[in-house]
VEXDREN-2710 file (C-alpha; in Angstrom, 1 decimal):
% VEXDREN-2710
k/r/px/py/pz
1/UNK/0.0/0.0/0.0
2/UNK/1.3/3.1/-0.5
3/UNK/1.7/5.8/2.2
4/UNK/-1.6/8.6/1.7
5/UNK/-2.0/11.8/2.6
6/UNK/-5.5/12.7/4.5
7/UNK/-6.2/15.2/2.6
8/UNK/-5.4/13.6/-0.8
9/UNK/-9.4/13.1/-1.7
10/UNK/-11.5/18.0/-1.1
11/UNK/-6.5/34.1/-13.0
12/UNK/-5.8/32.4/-15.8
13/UNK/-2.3/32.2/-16.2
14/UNK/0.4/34.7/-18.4
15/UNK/2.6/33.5/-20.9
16/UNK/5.2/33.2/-19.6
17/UNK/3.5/30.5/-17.1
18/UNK/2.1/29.0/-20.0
19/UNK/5.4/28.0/-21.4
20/UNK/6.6/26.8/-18.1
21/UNK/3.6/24.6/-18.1
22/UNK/3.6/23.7/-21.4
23/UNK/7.0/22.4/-21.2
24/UNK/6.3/19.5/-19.0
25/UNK/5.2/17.7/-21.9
26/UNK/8.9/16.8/-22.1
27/UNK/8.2/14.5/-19.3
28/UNK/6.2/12.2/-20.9
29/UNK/3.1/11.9/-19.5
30/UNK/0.7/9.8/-21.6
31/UNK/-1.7/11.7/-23.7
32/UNK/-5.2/11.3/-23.4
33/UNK/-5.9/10.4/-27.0
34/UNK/-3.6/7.4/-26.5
35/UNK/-5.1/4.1/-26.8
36/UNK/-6.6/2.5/-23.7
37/UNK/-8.8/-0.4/-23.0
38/UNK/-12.1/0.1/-22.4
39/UNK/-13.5/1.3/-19.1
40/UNK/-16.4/0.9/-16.9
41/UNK/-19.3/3.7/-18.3
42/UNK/-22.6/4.8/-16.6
43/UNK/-25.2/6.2/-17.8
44/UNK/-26.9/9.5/-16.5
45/UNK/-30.7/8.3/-16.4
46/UNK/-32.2/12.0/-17.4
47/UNK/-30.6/11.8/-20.7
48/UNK/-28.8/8.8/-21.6
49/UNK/-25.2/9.8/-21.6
50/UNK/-22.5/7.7/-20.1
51/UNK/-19.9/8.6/-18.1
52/UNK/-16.8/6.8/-16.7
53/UNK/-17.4/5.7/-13.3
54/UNK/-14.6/7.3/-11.4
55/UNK/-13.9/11.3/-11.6
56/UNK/-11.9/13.9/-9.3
57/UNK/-12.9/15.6/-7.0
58/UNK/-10.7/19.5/-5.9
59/UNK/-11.5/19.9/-2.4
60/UNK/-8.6/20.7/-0.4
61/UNK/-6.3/19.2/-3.2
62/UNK/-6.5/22.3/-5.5
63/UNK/-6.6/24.9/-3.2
64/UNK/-3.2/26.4/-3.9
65/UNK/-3.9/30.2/-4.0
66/UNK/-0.4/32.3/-3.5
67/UNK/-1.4/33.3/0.3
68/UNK/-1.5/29.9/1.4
69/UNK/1.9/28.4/-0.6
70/UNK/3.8/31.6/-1.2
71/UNK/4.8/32.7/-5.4
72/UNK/7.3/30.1/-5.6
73/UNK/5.8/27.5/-3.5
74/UNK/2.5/27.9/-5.8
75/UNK/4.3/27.5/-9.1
76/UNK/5.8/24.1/-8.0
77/UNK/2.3/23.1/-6.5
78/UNK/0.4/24.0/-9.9
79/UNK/2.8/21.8/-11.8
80/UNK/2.0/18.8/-9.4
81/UNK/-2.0/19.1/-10.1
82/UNK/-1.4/19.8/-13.9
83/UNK/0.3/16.4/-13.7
84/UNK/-2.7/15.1/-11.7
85/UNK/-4.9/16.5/-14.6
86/UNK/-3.1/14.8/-17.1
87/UNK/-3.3/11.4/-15.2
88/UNK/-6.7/11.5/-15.2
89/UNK/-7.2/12.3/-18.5
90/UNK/-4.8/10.4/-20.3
91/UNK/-6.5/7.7/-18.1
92/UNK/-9.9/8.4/-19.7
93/UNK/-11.3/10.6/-16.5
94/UNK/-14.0/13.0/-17.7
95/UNK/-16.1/14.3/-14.5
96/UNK/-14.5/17.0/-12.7
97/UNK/-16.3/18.5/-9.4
98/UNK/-15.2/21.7/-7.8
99/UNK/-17.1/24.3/-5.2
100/UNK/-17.0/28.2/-4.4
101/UNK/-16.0/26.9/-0.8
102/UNK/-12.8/24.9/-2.0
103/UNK/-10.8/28.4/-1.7
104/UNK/-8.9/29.0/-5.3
105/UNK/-9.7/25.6/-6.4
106/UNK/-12.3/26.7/-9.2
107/UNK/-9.8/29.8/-10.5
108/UNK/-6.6/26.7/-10.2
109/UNK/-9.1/24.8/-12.9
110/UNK/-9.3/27.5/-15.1
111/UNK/-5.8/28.1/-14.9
112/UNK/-4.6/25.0/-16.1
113/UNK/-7.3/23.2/-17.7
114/UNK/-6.0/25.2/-21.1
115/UNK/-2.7/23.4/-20.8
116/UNK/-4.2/20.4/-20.4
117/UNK/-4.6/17.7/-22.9
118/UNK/-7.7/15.2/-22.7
119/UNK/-9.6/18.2/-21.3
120/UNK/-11.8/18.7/-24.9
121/UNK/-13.8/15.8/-22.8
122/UNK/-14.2/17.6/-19.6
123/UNK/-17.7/16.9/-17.9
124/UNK/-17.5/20.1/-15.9
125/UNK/-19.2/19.8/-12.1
126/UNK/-19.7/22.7/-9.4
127/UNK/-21.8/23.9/-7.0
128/UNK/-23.4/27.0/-5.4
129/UNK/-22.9/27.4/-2.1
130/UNK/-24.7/31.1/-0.7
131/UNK/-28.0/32.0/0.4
132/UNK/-30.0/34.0/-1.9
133/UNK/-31.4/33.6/-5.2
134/UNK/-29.1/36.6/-7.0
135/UNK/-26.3/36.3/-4.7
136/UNK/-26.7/32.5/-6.5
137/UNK/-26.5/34.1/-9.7
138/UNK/-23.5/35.8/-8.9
139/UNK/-21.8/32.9/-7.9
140/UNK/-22.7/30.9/-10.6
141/UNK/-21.5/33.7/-13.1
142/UNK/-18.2/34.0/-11.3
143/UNK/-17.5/30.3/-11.1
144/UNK/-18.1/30.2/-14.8
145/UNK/-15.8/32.9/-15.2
146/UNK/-13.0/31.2/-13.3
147/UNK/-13.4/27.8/-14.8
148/UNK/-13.5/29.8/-18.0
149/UNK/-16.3/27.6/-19.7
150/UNK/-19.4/28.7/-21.4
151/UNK/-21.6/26.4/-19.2
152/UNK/-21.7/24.2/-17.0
153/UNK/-22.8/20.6/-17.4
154/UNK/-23.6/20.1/-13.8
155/UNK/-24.8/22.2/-11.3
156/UNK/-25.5/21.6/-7.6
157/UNK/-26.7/22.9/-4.4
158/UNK/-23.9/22.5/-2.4
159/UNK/-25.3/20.5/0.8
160/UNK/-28.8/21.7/0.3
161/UNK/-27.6/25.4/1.2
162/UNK/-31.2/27.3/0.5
163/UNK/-31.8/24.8/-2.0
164/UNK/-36.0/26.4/-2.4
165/UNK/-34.3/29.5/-3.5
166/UNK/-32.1/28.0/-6.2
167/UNK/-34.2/25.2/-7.8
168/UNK/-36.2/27.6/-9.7
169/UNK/-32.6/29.1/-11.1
170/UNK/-31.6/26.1/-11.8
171/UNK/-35.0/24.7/-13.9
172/UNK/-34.8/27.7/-15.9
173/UNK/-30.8/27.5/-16.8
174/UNK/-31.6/24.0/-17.9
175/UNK/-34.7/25.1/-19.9
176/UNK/-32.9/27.3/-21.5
177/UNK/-29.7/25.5/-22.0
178/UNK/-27.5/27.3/-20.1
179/UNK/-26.6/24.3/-17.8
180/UNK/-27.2/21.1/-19.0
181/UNK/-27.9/18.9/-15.8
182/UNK/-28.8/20.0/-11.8
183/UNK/-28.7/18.5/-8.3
184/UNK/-28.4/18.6/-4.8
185/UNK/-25.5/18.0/-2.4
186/UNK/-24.8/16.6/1.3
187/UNK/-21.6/15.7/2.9
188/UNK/-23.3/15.0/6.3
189/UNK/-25.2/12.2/7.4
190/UNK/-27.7/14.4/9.2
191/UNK/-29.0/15.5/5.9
192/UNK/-30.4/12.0/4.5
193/UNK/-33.5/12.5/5.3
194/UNK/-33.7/16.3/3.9
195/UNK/-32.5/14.8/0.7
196/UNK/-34.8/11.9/0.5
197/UNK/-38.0/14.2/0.8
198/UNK/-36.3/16.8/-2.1
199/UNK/-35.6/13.0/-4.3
200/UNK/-39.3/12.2/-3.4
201/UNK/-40.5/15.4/-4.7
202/UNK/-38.7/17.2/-7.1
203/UNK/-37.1/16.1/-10.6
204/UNK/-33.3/16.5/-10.2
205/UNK/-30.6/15.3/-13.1
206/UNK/-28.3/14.4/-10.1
207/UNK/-28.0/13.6/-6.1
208/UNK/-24.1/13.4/-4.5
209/UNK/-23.7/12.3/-0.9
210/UNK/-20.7/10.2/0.8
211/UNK/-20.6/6.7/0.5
212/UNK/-17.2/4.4/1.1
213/UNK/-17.0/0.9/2.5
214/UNK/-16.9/2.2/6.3
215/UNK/-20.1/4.3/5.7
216/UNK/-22.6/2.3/4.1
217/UNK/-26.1/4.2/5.4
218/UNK/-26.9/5.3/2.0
219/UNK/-27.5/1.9/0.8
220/UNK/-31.1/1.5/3.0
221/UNK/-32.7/4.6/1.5
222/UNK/-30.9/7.3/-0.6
223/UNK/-29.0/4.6/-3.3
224/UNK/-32.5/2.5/-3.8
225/UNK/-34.3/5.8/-3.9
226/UNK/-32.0/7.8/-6.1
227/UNK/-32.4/4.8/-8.6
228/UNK/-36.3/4.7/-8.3
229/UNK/-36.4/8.3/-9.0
230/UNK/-34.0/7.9/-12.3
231/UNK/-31.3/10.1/-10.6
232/UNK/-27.6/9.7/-11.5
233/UNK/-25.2/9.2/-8.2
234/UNK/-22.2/11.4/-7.4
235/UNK/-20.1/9.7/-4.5
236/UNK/-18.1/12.3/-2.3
237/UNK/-15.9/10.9/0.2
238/UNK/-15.3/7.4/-0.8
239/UNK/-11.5/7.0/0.9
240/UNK/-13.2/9.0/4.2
241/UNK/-11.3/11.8/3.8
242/UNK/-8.4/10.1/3.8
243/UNK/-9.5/7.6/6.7
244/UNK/-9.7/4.2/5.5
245/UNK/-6.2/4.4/4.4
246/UNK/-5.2/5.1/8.2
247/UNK/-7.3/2.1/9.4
248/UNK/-5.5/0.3/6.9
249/UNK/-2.1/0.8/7.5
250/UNK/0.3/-1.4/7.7
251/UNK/-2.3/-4.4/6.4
252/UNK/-2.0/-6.7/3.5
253/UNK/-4.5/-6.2/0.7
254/UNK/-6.8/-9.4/1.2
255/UNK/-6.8/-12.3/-1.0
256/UNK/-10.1/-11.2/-2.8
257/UNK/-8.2/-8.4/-4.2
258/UNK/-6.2/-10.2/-6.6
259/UNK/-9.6/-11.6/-7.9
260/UNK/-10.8/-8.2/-8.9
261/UNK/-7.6/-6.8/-10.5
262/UNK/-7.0/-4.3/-7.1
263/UNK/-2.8/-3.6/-6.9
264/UNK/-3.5/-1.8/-4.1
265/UNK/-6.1/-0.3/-1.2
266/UNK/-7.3/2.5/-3.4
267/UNK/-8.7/0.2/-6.1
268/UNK/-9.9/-1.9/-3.4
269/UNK/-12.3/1.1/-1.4
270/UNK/-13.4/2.5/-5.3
271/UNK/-14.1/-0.7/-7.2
272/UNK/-16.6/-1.7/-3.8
273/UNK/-18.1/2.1/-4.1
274/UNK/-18.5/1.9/-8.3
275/UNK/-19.8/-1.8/-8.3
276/UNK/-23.3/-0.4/-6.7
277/UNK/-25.9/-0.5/-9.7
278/UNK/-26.8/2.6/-8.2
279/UNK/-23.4/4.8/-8.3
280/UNK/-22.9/6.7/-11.5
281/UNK/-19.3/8.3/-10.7
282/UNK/-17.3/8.6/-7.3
283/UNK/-14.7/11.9/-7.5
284/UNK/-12.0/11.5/-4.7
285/UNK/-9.4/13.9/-4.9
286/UNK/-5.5/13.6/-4.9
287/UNK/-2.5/16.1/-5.5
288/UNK/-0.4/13.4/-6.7
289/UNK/0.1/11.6/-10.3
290/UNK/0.7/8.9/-8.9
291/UNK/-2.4/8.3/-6.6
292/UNK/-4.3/9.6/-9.6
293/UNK/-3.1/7.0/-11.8
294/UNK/-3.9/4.2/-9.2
295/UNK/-7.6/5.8/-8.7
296/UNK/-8.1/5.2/-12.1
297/UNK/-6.7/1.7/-12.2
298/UNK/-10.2/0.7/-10.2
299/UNK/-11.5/1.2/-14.0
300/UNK/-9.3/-2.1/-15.1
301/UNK/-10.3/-5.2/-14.2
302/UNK/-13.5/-7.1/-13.2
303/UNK/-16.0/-5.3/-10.6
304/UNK/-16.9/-7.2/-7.9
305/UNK/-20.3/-8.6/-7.7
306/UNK/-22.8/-8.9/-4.2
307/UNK/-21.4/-11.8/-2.7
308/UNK/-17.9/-10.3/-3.5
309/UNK/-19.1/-6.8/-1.9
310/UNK/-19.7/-8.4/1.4
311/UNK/-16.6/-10.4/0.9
312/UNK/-14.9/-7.1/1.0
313/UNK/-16.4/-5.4/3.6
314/UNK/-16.0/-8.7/5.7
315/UNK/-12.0/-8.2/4.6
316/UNK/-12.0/-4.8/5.7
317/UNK/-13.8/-5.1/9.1
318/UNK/-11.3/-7.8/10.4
END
Protein backbone atom coordinates (compact mmCIF):
# COMPACT_ATOMS: atom_id res chain seq x y z
CA UNK A 1 0.00 0.00 0.00
CA UNK A 2 1.27 3.10 -0.52
CA UNK A 3 1.70 5.80 2.24
CA UNK A 4 -1.61 8.62 1.70
CA UNK A 5 -1.96 11.80 2.65
CA UNK A 6 -5.46 12.69 4.45
CA UNK A 7 -6.16 15.15 2.62
CA UNK A 8 -5.40 13.62 -0.84
CA UNK A 9 -9.44 13.10 -1.69
CA UNK A 10 -11.53 17.98 -1.10
CA UNK A 11 -6.50 34.07 -13.02
CA UNK A 12 -5.77 32.41 -15.75
CA UNK A 13 -2.33 32.18 -16.25
CA UNK A 14 0.42 34.68 -18.45
CA UNK A 15 2.58 33.54 -20.91
CA UNK A 16 5.20 33.19 -19.55
CA UNK A 17 3.47 30.50 -17.10
CA UNK A 18 2.11 28.95 -20.00
CA UNK A 19 5.44 27.96 -21.40
CA UNK A 20 6.58 26.75 -18.06
CA UNK A 21 3.64 24.56 -18.07
CA UNK A 22 3.63 23.71 -21.40
CA UNK A 23 6.96 22.39 -21.15
CA UNK A 24 6.30 19.55 -19.00
CA UNK A 25 5.17 17.73 -21.92
CA UNK A 26 8.86 16.84 -22.13
CA UNK A 27 8.19 14.52 -19.28
CA UNK A 28 6.20 12.19 -20.94
CA UNK A 29 3.05 11.92 -19.51
CA UNK A 30 0.68 9.80 -21.62
CA UNK A 31 -1.66 11.72 -23.75
CA UNK A 32 -5.21 11.27 -23.36
CA UNK A 33 -5.85 10.37 -27.00
CA UNK A 34 -3.57 7.40 -26.55
CA UNK A 35 -5.12 4.13 -26.79
CA UNK A 36 -6.57 2.46 -23.67
CA UNK A 37 -8.76 -0.43 -22.97
CA UNK A 38 -12.12 0.08 -22.37
CA UNK A 39 -13.50 1.26 -19.08
CA UNK A 40 -16.40 0.91 -16.89
CA UNK A 41 -19.28 3.73 -18.29
CA UNK A 42 -22.56 4.85 -16.57
CA UNK A 43 -25.24 6.20 -17.84
CA UNK A 44 -26.92 9.48 -16.51
CA UNK A 45 -30.68 8.25 -16.36
CA UNK A 46 -32.17 11.97 -17.44
CA UNK A 47 -30.56 11.79 -20.71
CA UNK A 48 -28.78 8.78 -21.57
CA UNK A 49 -25.18 9.79 -21.61
CA UNK A 50 -22.47 7.73 -20.08
CA UNK A 51 -19.92 8.64 -18.12
CA UNK A 52 -16.76 6.84 -16.68
CA UNK A 53 -17.39 5.71 -13.29
CA UNK A 54 -14.60 7.26 -11.42
CA UNK A 55 -13.93 11.31 -11.57
CA UNK A 56 -11.92 13.91 -9.31
CA UNK A 57 -12.94 15.63 -7.03
CA UNK A 58 -10.65 19.49 -5.94
CA UNK A 59 -11.50 19.89 -2.39
CA UNK A 60 -8.59 20.71 -0.45
CA UNK A 61 -6.28 19.22 -3.22
CA UNK A 62 -6.53 22.35 -5.46
CA UNK A 63 -6.58 24.88 -3.17
CA UNK A 64 -3.21 26.44 -3.88
CA UNK A 65 -3.88 30.23 -3.95
CA UNK A 66 -0.42 32.35 -3.47
CA UNK A 67 -1.40 33.31 0.34
CA UNK A 68 -1.46 29.90 1.40
CA UNK A 69 1.95 28.39 -0.57
CA UNK A 70 3.79 31.61 -1.24
CA UNK A 71 4.82 32.70 -5.40
CA UNK A 72 7.35 30.06 -5.58
CA UNK A 73 5.77 27.45 -3.51
CA UNK A 74 2.51 27.88 -5.80
CA UNK A 75 4.30 27.53 -9.13
CA UNK A 76 5.82 24.06 -7.97
CA UNK A 77 2.30 23.14 -6.53
CA UNK A 78 0.45 24.00 -9.88
CA UNK A 79 2.78 21.77 -11.81
CA UNK A 80 2.00 18.81 -9.43
CA UNK A 81 -2.01 19.11 -10.14
CA UNK A 82 -1.39 19.77 -13.93
CA UNK A 83 0.25 16.37 -13.68
CA UNK A 84 -2.73 15.12 -11.74
CA UNK A 85 -4.94 16.45 -14.57
CA UNK A 86 -3.05 14.77 -17.13
CA UNK A 87 -3.33 11.43 -15.22
CA UNK A 88 -6.70 11.53 -15.24
CA UNK A 89 -7.20 12.34 -18.50
CA UNK A 90 -4.77 10.39 -20.32
CA UNK A 91 -6.54 7.67 -18.14
CA UNK A 92 -9.88 8.37 -19.69
CA UNK A 93 -11.26 10.61 -16.50
CA UNK A 94 -13.99 12.99 -17.74
CA UNK A 95 -16.10 14.35 -14.55
CA UNK A 96 -14.47 17.04 -12.72
CA UNK A 97 -16.33 18.53 -9.44
CA UNK A 98 -15.19 21.73 -7.81
CA UNK A 99 -17.05 24.26 -5.22
CA UNK A 100 -17.00 28.19 -4.39
CA UNK A 101 -15.98 26.92 -0.84
CA UNK A 102 -12.85 24.89 -1.96
CA UNK A 103 -10.77 28.42 -1.72
CA UNK A 104 -8.88 29.03 -5.31
CA UNK A 105 -9.71 25.60 -6.38
CA UNK A 106 -12.32 26.73 -9.18
CA UNK A 107 -9.78 29.84 -10.52
CA UNK A 108 -6.62 26.69 -10.22
CA UNK A 109 -9.07 24.79 -12.88
CA UNK A 110 -9.26 27.51 -15.10
CA UNK A 111 -5.84 28.10 -14.88
CA UNK A 112 -4.61 24.99 -16.08
CA UNK A 113 -7.26 23.20 -17.67
CA UNK A 114 -6.04 25.23 -21.15
CA UNK A 115 -2.74 23.43 -20.85
CA UNK A 116 -4.21 20.43 -20.37
CA UNK A 117 -4.62 17.69 -22.91
CA UNK A 118 -7.70 15.20 -22.74
CA UNK A 119 -9.59 18.23 -21.27
CA UNK A 120 -11.79 18.68 -24.85
CA UNK A 121 -13.76 15.85 -22.76
CA UNK A 122 -14.22 17.63 -19.58
CA UNK A 123 -17.70 16.93 -17.93
CA UNK A 124 -17.49 20.10 -15.86
CA UNK A 125 -19.24 19.80 -12.09
CA UNK A 126 -19.69 22.70 -9.45
CA UNK A 127 -21.77 23.92 -6.96
CA UNK A 128 -23.37 27.00 -5.39
CA UNK A 129 -22.87 27.44 -2.09
CA UNK A 130 -24.67 31.11 -0.74
CA UNK A 131 -27.96 32.02 0.40
CA UNK A 132 -30.04 34.05 -1.85
CA UNK A 133 -31.37 33.63 -5.20
CA UNK A 134 -29.10 36.63 -6.98
CA UNK A 135 -26.25 36.26 -4.75
CA UNK A 136 -26.65 32.52 -6.54
CA UNK A 137 -26.48 34.13 -9.67
CA UNK A 138 -23.45 35.85 -8.87
CA UNK A 139 -21.83 32.92 -7.92
CA UNK A 140 -22.68 30.93 -10.61
CA UNK A 141 -21.54 33.72 -13.08
CA UNK A 142 -18.20 34.02 -11.29
CA UNK A 143 -17.51 30.26 -11.12
CA UNK A 144 -18.11 30.15 -14.82
CA UNK A 145 -15.76 32.92 -15.22
CA UNK A 146 -13.04 31.20 -13.35
CA UNK A 147 -13.45 27.76 -14.83
CA UNK A 148 -13.48 29.76 -17.99
CA UNK A 149 -16.32 27.63 -19.73
CA UNK A 150 -19.42 28.67 -21.44
CA UNK A 151 -21.60 26.40 -19.21
CA UNK A 152 -21.66 24.15 -17.00
CA UNK A 153 -22.79 20.58 -17.37
CA UNK A 154 -23.60 20.15 -13.85
CA UNK A 155 -24.83 22.19 -11.28
CA UNK A 156 -25.46 21.56 -7.62
CA UNK A 157 -26.73 22.94 -4.38
CA UNK A 158 -23.86 22.54 -2.38
CA UNK A 159 -25.31 20.52 0.79
CA UNK A 160 -28.83 21.70 0.27
CA UNK A 161 -27.58 25.40 1.21
CA UNK A 162 -31.24 27.25 0.47
CA UNK A 163 -31.80 24.83 -2.02
CA UNK A 164 -36.05 26.44 -2.41
CA UNK A 165 -34.30 29.49 -3.48
CA UNK A 166 -32.07 27.98 -6.19
CA UNK A 167 -34.24 25.23 -7.78
CA UNK A 168 -36.23 27.58 -9.71
CA UNK A 169 -32.58 29.06 -11.14
CA UNK A 170 -31.55 26.12 -11.76
CA UNK A 171 -34.99 24.73 -13.89
CA UNK A 172 -34.75 27.67 -15.89
CA UNK A 173 -30.80 27.55 -16.78
CA UNK A 174 -31.56 24.03 -17.86
CA UNK A 175 -34.70 25.11 -19.93
CA UNK A 176 -32.89 27.34 -21.55
CA UNK A 177 -29.65 25.50 -21.97
CA UNK A 178 -27.50 27.30 -20.05
CA UNK A 179 -26.64 24.30 -17.83
CA UNK A 180 -27.16 21.09 -19.04
CA UNK A 181 -27.86 18.89 -15.83
CA UNK A 182 -28.83 20.00 -11.83
CA UNK A 183 -28.73 18.48 -8.30
CA UNK A 184 -28.37 18.65 -4.83
CA UNK A 185 -25.52 17.96 -2.40
CA UNK A 186 -24.76 16.62 1.28
CA UNK A 187 -21.59 15.69 2.91
CA UNK A 188 -23.32 15.01 6.34
CA UNK A 189 -25.22 12.18 7.43
CA UNK A 190 -27.69 14.38 9.18
CA UNK A 191 -28.96 15.47 5.94
CA UNK A 192 -30.36 12.00 4.45
CA UNK A 193 -33.48 12.49 5.29
CA UNK A 194 -33.73 16.30 3.88
CA UNK A 195 -32.50 14.83 0.72
CA UNK A 196 -34.83 11.95 0.47
CA UNK A 197 -38.03 14.20 0.81
CA UNK A 198 -36.28 16.84 -2.10
CA UNK A 199 -35.55 12.99 -4.34
CA UNK A 200 -39.34 12.23 -3.42
CA UNK A 201 -40.52 15.42 -4.68
CA UNK A 202 -38.71 17.25 -7.13
CA UNK A 203 -37.13 16.14 -10.55
CA UNK A 204 -33.25 16.48 -10.18
CA UNK A 205 -30.60 15.31 -13.07
CA UNK A 206 -28.27 14.39 -10.11
CA UNK A 207 -27.96 13.62 -6.09
CA UNK A 208 -24.12 13.38 -4.55
CA UNK A 209 -23.66 12.34 -0.95
CA UNK A 210 -20.72 10.22 0.80
CA UNK A 211 -20.61 6.66 0.54
CA UNK A 212 -17.20 4.43 1.06
CA UNK A 213 -16.98 0.88 2.48
CA UNK A 214 -16.88 2.19 6.29
CA UNK A 215 -20.11 4.28 5.70
CA UNK A 216 -22.61 2.30 4.08
CA UNK A 217 -26.06 4.24 5.35
CA UNK A 218 -26.87 5.27 2.01
CA UNK A 219 -27.51 1.94 0.78
CA UNK A 220 -31.08 1.46 2.96
CA UNK A 221 -32.71 4.55 1.52
CA UNK A 222 -30.92 7.27 -0.64
CA UNK A 223 -29.04 4.64 -3.30
CA UNK A 224 -32.47 2.48 -3.78
CA UNK A 225 -34.27 5.84 -3.88
CA UNK A 226 -31.99 7.78 -6.05
CA UNK A 227 -32.42 4.77 -8.60
CA UNK A 228 -36.34 4.67 -8.30
CA UNK A 229 -36.41 8.30 -9.00
CA UNK A 230 -33.98 7.92 -12.28
CA UNK A 231 -31.28 10.06 -10.64
CA UNK A 232 -27.60 9.70 -11.46
CA UNK A 233 -25.24 9.23 -8.23
CA UNK A 234 -22.16 11.37 -7.37
CA UNK A 235 -20.15 9.67 -4.47
CA UNK A 236 -18.12 12.26 -2.29
CA UNK A 237 -15.86 10.87 0.21
CA UNK A 238 -15.32 7.39 -0.82
CA UNK A 239 -11.47 6.96 0.89
CA UNK A 240 -13.23 9.03 4.24
CA UNK A 241 -11.30 11.78 3.84
CA UNK A 242 -8.42 10.12 3.79
CA UNK A 243 -9.52 7.64 6.70
CA UNK A 244 -9.73 4.18 5.45
CA UNK A 245 -6.21 4.44 4.41
CA UNK A 246 -5.15 5.10 8.19
CA UNK A 247 -7.28 2.09 9.41
CA UNK A 248 -5.54 0.34 6.85
CA UNK A 249 -2.05 0.75 7.47
CA UNK A 250 0.27 -1.44 7.70
CA UNK A 251 -2.30 -4.37 6.44
CA UNK A 252 -1.97 -6.69 3.47
CA UNK A 253 -4.49 -6.23 0.68
CA UNK A 254 -6.80 -9.40 1.23
CA UNK A 255 -6.76 -12.27 -1.00
CA UNK A 256 -10.10 -11.16 -2.82
CA UNK A 257 -8.23 -8.37 -4.24
CA UNK A 258 -6.21 -10.17 -6.58
CA UNK A 259 -9.60 -11.64 -7.92
CA UNK A 260 -10.77 -8.24 -8.88
CA UNK A 261 -7.55 -6.78 -10.54
CA UNK A 262 -7.03 -4.29 -7.10
CA UNK A 263 -2.82 -3.64 -6.91
CA UNK A 264 -3.52 -1.76 -4.08
CA UNK A 265 -6.14 -0.25 -1.18
CA UNK A 266 -7.31 2.55 -3.36
CA UNK A 267 -8.72 0.20 -6.10
CA UNK A 268 -9.91 -1.90 -3.40
CA UNK A 269 -12.29 1.08 -1.45
CA UNK A 270 -13.38 2.53 -5.30
CA UNK A 271 -14.15 -0.67 -7.17
CA UNK A 272 -16.60 -1.67 -3.81
CA UNK A 273 -18.11 2.15 -4.12
CA UNK A 274 -18.54 1.90 -8.32
CA UNK A 275 -19.77 -1.78 -8.30
CA UNK A 276 -23.27 -0.41 -6.68
CA UNK A 277 -25.92 -0.52 -9.66
CA UNK A 278 -26.84 2.58 -8.20
CA UNK A 279 -23.38 4.80 -8.29
CA UNK A 280 -22.94 6.69 -11.47
CA UNK A 281 -19.32 8.34 -10.73
CA UNK A 282 -17.34 8.61 -7.26
CA UNK A 283 -14.73 11.87 -7.49
CA UNK A 284 -11.97 11.48 -4.74
CA UNK A 285 -9.40 13.86 -4.95
CA UNK A 286 -5.53 13.56 -4.86
CA UNK A 287 -2.54 16.05 -5.47
CA UNK A 288 -0.44 13.38 -6.67
CA UNK A 289 0.07 11.63 -10.31
CA UNK A 290 0.70 8.89 -8.86
CA UNK A 291 -2.39 8.31 -6.55
CA UNK A 292 -4.30 9.61 -9.58
CA UNK A 293 -3.13 7.04 -11.82
CA UNK A 294 -3.92 4.22 -9.17
CA UNK A 295 -7.61 5.80 -8.68
CA UNK A 296 -8.08 5.21 -12.13
CA UNK A 297 -6.67 1.74 -12.17
CA UNK A 298 -10.15 0.66 -10.17
CA UNK A 299 -11.49 1.24 -14.00
CA UNK A 300 -9.32 -2.12 -15.12
CA UNK A 301 -10.32 -5.17 -14.21
CA UNK A 302 -13.46 -7.14 -13.16
CA UNK A 303 -16.01 -5.30 -10.59
CA UNK A 304 -16.93 -7.25 -7.89
CA UNK A 305 -20.32 -8.63 -7.69
CA UNK A 306 -22.84 -8.86 -4.25
CA UNK A 307 -21.43 -11.79 -2.72
CA UNK A 308 -17.95 -10.29 -3.54
CA UNK A 309 -19.05 -6.78 -1.87
CA UNK A 310 -19.74 -8.41 1.36
CA UNK A 311 -16.60 -10.36 0.94
CA UNK A 312 -14.91 -7.08 1.01
CA UNK A 313 -16.37 -5.45 3.64
CA UNK A 314 -16.00 -8.71 5.74
CA UNK A 315 -11.99 -8.20 4.64
CA UNK A 316 -11.96 -4.78 5.70
CA UNK A 317 -13.79 -5.09 9.11
CA UNK A 318 -11.26 -7.82 10.36
Amino acid sequence: MSGRNPHDQGLHPGRRRFLALAALGALGLPHAAAARPAIPLRTIPASGERLPAIGMGTWITFDVGEGRWGVGGRSEALTARWQVLQAFFAAGGRLIESSPMYGSAEAVLGELLPQSPGAAALFSATKLWTPGQRLGEQQMARSLALWGLPRFDLMQVHNLLDWQAHLPTLLRMRAEGAVRYIGITTSHGRRHEDMAAILRRERLDFVQFTYNIAHRAVEDRLLPLAAERGCAVLVNRPFDGGGLFRQVRGRPLPALAAELGCANWAQFFLKFVIAHPAVTCAIPATSLAAHMRENMGALSGPLPDAAQRRRMVAAFEA
